[in-house]
C-alpha positions, 0 to 999 in steps of 0.5 A: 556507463550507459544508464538511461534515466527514464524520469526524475521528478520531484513533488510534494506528496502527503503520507499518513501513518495509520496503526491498524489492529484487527481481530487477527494482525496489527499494521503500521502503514504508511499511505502516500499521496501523489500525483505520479501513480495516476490517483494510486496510494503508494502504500507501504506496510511499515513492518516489512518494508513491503510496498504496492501501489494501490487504486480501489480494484487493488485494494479489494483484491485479498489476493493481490494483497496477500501477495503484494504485502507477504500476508500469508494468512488469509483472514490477515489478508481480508482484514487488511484488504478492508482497512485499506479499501475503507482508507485508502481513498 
């Protein structure tokens, strides 16, 4: 085989787990702390699965969010893309 590993790093991180509901949907997030995405969360929606890192230009972006996170109703999105601009950092 001819893999080719292009880090392995080990850290302590921090994750907090937020329930969030909103006028229109309900999160379960889990927001991580690390030093390997540059001062970017690492914010995964526990419900999906679904996974982006995320700085604050991220986070304000309802389209990225929508994307990033399968949030197919826009309203769901803003709703979201204001918790985490208000949590992330």
């Amino acid at each position: 085989m001819n893999d080719f590993i292009l880090y392995d790093d080990t850290e302590q991180t921090s994750t907090r787990f937020v329930g969030y509901a909103g006028e229109h949907s309900r999160f379960d997030v889990a927001i991580t702390t690390t030093d390997h995405f540059y001062g970017k969360k690492l914010v995964t929606v526990i419900q999906t699965g679904r996974t982006a890192i995320l700085g604050d230009d991220e986070a304000e972006d309802v389209a990225y969010i929508a994307h990033a996170f399968h949030v197919s109703d826009e309203a769901e999105a803003r709703e979201l893309s204001r918790f985490l601009c208000e949590n992330l950092f």
